[in-house]
N, C-alpha and C positions, 0 to 999 in steps of 0.2 A: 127370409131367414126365420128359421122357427125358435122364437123366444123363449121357450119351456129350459132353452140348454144351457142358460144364462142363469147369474143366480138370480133370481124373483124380484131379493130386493132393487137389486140395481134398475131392473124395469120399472119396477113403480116408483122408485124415486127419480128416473131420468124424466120418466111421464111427467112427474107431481112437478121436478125442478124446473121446464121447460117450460112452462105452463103458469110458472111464479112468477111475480110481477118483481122480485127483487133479481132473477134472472135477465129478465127483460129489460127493466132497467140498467141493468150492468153492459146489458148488449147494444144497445141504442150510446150508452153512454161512450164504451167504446170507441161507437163510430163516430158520435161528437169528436171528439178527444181526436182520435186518426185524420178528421179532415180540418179542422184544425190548423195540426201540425202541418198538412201538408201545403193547406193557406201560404203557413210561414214558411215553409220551404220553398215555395216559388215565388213570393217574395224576397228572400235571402237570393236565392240563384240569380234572382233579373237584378239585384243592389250590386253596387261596384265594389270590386274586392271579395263577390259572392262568397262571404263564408258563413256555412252553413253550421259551424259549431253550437250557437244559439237553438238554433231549429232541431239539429241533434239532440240535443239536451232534453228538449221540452217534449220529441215524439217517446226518450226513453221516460220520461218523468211521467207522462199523463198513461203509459202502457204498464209503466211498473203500478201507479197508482190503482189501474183496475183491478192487474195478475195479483199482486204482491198484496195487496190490502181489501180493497172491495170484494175479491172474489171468496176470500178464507175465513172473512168476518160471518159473510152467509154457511159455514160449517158451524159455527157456534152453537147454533139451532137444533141440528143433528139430530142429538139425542133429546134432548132437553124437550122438543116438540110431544115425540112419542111420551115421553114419563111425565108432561103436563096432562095427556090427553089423552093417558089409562089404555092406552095401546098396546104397549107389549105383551100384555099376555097375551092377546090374537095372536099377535107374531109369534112368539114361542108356543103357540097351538099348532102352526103349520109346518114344526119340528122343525125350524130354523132357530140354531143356538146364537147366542149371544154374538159371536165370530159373526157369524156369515151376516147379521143385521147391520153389526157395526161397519165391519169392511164394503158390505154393498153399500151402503150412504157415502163412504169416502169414495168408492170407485165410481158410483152417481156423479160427482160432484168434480170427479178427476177429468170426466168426459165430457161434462158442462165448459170445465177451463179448456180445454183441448179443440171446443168449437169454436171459443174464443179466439184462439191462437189461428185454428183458420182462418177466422174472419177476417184476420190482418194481413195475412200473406199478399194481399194484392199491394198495400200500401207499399210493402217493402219491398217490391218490383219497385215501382212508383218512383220509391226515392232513392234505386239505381240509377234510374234513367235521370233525375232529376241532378241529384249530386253526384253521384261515381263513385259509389260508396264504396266499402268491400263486404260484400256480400255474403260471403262466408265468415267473417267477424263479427256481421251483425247476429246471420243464423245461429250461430256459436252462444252468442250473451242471452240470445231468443231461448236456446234450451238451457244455459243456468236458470233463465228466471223460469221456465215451466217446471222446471227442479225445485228451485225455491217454492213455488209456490204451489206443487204438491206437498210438500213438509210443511207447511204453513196449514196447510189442510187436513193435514189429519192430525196435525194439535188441535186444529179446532174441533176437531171431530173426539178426539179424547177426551180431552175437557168439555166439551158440550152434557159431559152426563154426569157435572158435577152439580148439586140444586142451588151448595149458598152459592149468591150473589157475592157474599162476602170471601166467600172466599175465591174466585175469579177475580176481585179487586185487591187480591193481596199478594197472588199470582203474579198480576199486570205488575205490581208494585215492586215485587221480588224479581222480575224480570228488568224493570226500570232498571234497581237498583245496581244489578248484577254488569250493568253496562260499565259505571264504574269500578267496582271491585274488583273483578273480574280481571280486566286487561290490567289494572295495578298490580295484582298477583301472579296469575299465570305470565303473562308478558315481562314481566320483571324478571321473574321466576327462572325462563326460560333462557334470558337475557343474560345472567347473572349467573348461569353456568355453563360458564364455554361458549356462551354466544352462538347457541345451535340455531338453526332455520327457522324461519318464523311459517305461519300455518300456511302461507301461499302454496295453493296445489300447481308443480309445475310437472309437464311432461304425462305421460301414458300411466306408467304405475300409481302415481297420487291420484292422476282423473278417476282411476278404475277405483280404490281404494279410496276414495271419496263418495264415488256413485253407491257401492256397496256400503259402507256408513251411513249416506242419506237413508238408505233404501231399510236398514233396520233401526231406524228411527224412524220412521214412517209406520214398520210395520208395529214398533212399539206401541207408540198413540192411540193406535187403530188397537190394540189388545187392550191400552188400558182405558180406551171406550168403552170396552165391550166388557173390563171387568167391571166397571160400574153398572150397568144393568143385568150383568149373568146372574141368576138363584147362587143359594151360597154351594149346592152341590159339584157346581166347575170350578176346577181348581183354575186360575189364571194366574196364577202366580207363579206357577213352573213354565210357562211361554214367556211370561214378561224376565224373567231372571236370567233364560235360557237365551232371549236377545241381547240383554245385558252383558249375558254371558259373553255371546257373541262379538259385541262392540267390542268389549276389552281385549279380545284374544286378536280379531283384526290390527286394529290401534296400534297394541302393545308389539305383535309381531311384524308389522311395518315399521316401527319403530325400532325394531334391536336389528334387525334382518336388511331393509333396504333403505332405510334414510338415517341410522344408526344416533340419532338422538332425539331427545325426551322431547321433542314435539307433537310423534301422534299420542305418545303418554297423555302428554298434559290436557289437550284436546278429549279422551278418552275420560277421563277424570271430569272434565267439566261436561260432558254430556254423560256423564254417568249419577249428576247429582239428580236429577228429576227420578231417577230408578233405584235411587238412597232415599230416598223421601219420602217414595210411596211404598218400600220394602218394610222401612220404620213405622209407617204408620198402620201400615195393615193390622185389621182385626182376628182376632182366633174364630178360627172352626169348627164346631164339633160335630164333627160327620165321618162317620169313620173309614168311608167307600174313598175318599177323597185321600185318607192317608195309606192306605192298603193299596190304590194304583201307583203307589210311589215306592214300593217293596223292590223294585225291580235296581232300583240304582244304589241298594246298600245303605254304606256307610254317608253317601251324597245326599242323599234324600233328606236329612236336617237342615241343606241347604234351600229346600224348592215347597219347603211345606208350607201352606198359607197361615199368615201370623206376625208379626213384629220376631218373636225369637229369632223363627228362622231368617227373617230378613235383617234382623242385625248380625247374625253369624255370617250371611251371603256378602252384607255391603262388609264387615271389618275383614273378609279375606280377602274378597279381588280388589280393596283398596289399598290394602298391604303390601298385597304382592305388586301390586302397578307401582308403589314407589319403591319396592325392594328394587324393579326392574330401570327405575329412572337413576337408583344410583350406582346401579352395574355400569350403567353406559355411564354417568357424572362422573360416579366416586365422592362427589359434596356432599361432607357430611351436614350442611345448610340445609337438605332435602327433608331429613328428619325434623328439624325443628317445624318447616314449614308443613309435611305430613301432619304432623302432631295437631296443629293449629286447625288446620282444616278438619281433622277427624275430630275435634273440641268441637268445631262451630256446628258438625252437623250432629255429633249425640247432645247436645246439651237439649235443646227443645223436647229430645225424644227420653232422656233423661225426665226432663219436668214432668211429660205427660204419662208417665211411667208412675212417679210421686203420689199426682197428684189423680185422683181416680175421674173428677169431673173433666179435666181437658181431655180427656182420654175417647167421651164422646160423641167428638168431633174431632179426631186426633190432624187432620190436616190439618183446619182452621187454625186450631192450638197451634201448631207447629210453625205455620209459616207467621202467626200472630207473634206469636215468641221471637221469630228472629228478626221480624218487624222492630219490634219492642227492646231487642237487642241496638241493633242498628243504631236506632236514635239514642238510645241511651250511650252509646260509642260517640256519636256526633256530639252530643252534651259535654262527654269529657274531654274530648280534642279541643272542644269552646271555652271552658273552663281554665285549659291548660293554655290554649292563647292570651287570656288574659291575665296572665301568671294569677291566679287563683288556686291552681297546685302545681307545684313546683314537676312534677313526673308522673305518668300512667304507665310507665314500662313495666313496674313490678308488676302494679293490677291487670295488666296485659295479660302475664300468665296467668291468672286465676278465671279471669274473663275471656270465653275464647275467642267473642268477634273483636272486642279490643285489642289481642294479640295479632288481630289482623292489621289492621289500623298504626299498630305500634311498625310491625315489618313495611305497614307502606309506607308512613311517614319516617321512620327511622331507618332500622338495618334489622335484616332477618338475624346478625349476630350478637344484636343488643336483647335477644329472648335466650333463654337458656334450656335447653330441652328437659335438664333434670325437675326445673319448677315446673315445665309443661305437663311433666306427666304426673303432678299432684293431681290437678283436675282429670286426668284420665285415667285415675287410678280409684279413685273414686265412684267417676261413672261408671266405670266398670264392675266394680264392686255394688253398687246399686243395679245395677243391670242382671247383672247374675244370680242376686237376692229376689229380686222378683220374678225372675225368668224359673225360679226352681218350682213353680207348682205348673205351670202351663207346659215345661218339659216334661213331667209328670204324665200330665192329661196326653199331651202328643204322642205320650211311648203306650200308653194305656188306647188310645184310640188305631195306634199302627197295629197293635195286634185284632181289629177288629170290636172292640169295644162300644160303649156307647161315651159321647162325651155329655 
């Protein structure tokens, strides 16, 4: 088969990857792991009472441990290898853009896990004939987890082309955190009006509309790899919005259309915040060729232009509108208060770095440092407030917006009151559009070809 028809990269990274000793050890490890289990499986069969439950257990644990963790941690490297080791420019010499570098390394790395998955298919003959499995159920959970662990992959591969350290450990940190938060709010949330379906995909339409959600999340990651290494002359910010775009119109019309309540919302919402993050934190451009290919979409083009403005106009309309759309299908007027709250916690960071002109030069770092920094100061008053040292945080809840989270999970989303909520976003708002008037400025001055 003649390799020229392949993209380049994925050649020489399957070369480079097969030939790694952390692949190699994944592969050996594997087979540890697979024989193993299978020890304990005929051991279980030949014990009285042969149940195999045990054995089960432990061939998905040491399988998931490879797929799921060992294999995605080796993406982190990705990018990060080549911008240690002054590489890219070669590459961007042999007129491969940003794209096609980033995606061949995740598609590398897809095909690495995929030989993997080979390598097992004997085992699971094996412990047919051994237990009497059902075969098709196990095949079944075998492709969530190569599902899984392609989406595992190309976050790693997005994030691989970020330099701090620090900020990778704040990520981890905000991911931790987000375990708890998260299902207190959304699950609550969703719980607590009208008791709609929780996210269990069941049947054909969800599978499908699942698979197509993983699949632009993937391809997400994999763009905002490659906006971290692209020159500032690629715009990526009209791909990454335009996927975004994408999630929410899926999501949201799954949700009003075939399962008719706010759970693909909410879901849509909570994978939408990594693409509010990185919308707010983006830097301005001044290249004018970049805002001139955008002439094409009118009045929308304010929406897709690289920058924090336009990415806080992008993230406050399709966040809007996705709870406009949760309370068509509710009608709870609860939804506002708890909208309110969320869109507090995530301008306020962007707010400060907005302020403040030094965060602003590591606008990520800032950003996730702040709601770090939020976080615990949240925990301090709930601590405070157990030891009757103040008497109530509900009021400071509204002025505070991750407190006001805090207050809705420990208390009632009705002990917050929307009209105090939107002090604080009246505010930021108004900060928001006070400094946005000169970079709107420069944007309208470079659309018509200007220089910035």
């Amino acid at each position: 088969m003649n390799s020229d028809r392949f993209n380049p990269m994925v050649i020489k990274e399957l070369r480079q990857g097969l030939k790694s000793r952390s692949f190699l050890a994944s592969f050996l490890g594997l087979q540890v792991a697979m024989v193993i289990s299978m020890f304990v499986y005929l051991v279980s069969a030949n014990s009285k009472g042969a149940d195999l439950s045990a054995a089960d257990g432990l061939f998905w644990f040491m399988l998931g441990l490879i797929l799921l963790l060992f294999m995605p941690l080796r993406s982190f490297q990705a990018l990060s290898e080549e911008i240690k080791g002054n590489t890219l420019e070669m590459l961007f010499l042999t007129r491969m853009n940003a794209w096609k570098i980033t995606f061949g390394k995740w598609c590398a790395l897809v095909i690495q896990l995929l030989l993997m998955v080979t390598a097992i298919l004997p085992y699971f003959v094996l412990r047919y004939f051994l237990g009497s499995i059902d075969i098709a159920g196990n095949l079944e959970m075998l492709f969530y987890m190569i599902i899984a662990a392609m989406l595992f992959t190309s976050v790693g591969v997005g994030l691989s082309g970020l330099n701090s350290k620090l900020l990778r450990g704040l990520i981890i940190v905000g991911v931790l955190l987000s375990f708890n938060i998260l299902p207190l709010l959304f699950l609550g949330a969703s719980a607590g009006f009208g008791g709609g379906p929780t996210f269990g995909m069941m049947g054909w339409p969800e599978l499908v509309i699942g698979l197509i959600v993983v699949g632009i999340l993937m391809m997400f990651f994999v763009e905002y790899g490659a906006s971290q290494i692209a020159p500032p002359a690629e715009n990526h910010s009209l791909r990454k919005r335009m996927l975004a775009l994408s999630l929410a119109v899926v999501l949201g019309s799954f949700a009003c259309i075939v399962d008719d309540s706010i759970a693909g919302i909410i879901l849509s919402l909570v994978l939408l915040i990594p693409v509010s993050i990185d919308a707010l934190c983006e830097p301005l451009i001044g290249i004018p060729s970049v805002y001139l290919k955008l002439k094409k979409f009118r009045i929308a083009r304010w929406l897709f232009y690289p920058g924090w403005v336009s990415g806080f106009l992008f993230v406050s309309l399709v966040y809007w509108i996705l709870f406009s759309m949760m309370y068509l299908i509710e009608g709870d007027a609860d939804i506002w208060t708890i909208g309110l709250i969320i869109y507090n916690i995530l301008l306020f960071p962007f707010v400060c770095i907005r302020l403040v002109p030094f965060l602003g030069r590591k606008a990520l770092v800032s950003y996730f440092s702040l709601q770090v920094i939020s976080f615990v100061f949240c925990l301090l008053m709930v601590f405070i407030e157990e030891i009757h040292f103040i008497s109530d945080y509900i009021i400071l809840g509204h002025l505070l917006p991750m407190l006001g989270l805090f207050v809705m999970a420990d208390e009632s989303v009705s002990d917050l009151h929307p009209f105090l909520l939107l002090v604080p976003t009246g505010i930021m708002l108004v900060i928001t559009l006070l400094k946005a008037r000169r970079p709107l400025k420069q944007m309208q001055y470079l659309s018509r070809g200007g220089e910035g």
